[in-house]
C-alpha positions as CSV (number, residue, x, y, z in Angstrom):
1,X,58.6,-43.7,41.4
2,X,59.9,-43.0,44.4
3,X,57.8,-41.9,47.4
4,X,58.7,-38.9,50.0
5,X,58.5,-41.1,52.2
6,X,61.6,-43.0,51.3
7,X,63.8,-39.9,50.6
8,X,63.5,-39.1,54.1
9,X,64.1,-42.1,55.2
10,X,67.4,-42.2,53.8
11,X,67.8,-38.5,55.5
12,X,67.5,-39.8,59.2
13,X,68.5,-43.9,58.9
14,X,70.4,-44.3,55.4
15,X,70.5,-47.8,54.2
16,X,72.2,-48.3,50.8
17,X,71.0,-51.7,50.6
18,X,67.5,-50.2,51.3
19,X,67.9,-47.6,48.2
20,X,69.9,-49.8,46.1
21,X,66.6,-52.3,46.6
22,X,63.9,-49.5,45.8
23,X,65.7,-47.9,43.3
24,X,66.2,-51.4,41.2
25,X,62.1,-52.0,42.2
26,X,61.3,-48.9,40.4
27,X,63.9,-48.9,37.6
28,X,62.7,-52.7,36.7
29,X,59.3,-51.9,36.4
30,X,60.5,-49.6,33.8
31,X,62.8,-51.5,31.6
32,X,60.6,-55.0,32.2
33,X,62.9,-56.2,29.0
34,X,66.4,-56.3,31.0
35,X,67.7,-58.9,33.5
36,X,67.0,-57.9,37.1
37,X,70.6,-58.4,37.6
38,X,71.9,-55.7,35.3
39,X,69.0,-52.9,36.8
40,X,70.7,-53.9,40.1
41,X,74.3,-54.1,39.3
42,X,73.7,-50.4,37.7
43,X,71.3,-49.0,40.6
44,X,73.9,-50.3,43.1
45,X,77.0,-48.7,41.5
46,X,75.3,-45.3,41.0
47,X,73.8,-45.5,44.5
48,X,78.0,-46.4,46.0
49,X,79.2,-43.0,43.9
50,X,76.8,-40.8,46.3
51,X,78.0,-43.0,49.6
52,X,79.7,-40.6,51.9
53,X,79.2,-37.5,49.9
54,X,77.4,-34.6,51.2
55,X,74.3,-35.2,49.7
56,X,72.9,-38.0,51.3
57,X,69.5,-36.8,52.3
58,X,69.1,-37.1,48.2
59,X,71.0,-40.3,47.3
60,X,67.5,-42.2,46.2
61,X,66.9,-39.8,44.1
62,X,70.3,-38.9,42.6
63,X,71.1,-42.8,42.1
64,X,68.0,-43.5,40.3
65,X,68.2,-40.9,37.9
66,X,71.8,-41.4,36.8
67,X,70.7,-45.4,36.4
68,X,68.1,-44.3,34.5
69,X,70.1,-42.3,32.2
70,X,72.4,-45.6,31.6
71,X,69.6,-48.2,31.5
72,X,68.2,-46.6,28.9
73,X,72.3,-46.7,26.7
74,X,71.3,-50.4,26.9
């Protein structure tokens, strides 16, 4: 799960690679049964569709759940 902490974070010193990384920590914990690299390869796509868009303050959050939503289509 993501902690307060980290969404804001990303509100004052956004990172991608930093929410791409916790993002794929959390979602591999919760599919343990896919490859690492796929988790990633997902959490980093969704996390690039929210770079530069006005809602940066709640990327973590928005990139995780639309990962979720297509980790679990696997």
């Amino acid at each position: 799960m993501l902690h307060a902490a980290t969404v804001s974070d990303v509100s004052t010193d956004f990172s991608a690679d930093e929410v791409v990384r916790e993002v794929t920590n959390t979602l591999a914990e919760k599919f343990p049964g896919l490859d690492r690299s796929t988790v990633e390869e997902i959490a980093r796509d969704e996390v690039d569709k929210y770079v530069g868009r006005p809602v940066r303050d709640y990327i973590a959050v928005l990139a995780q759940r639309d990962a979720k939503r297509r980790l679990k289509q696997l």
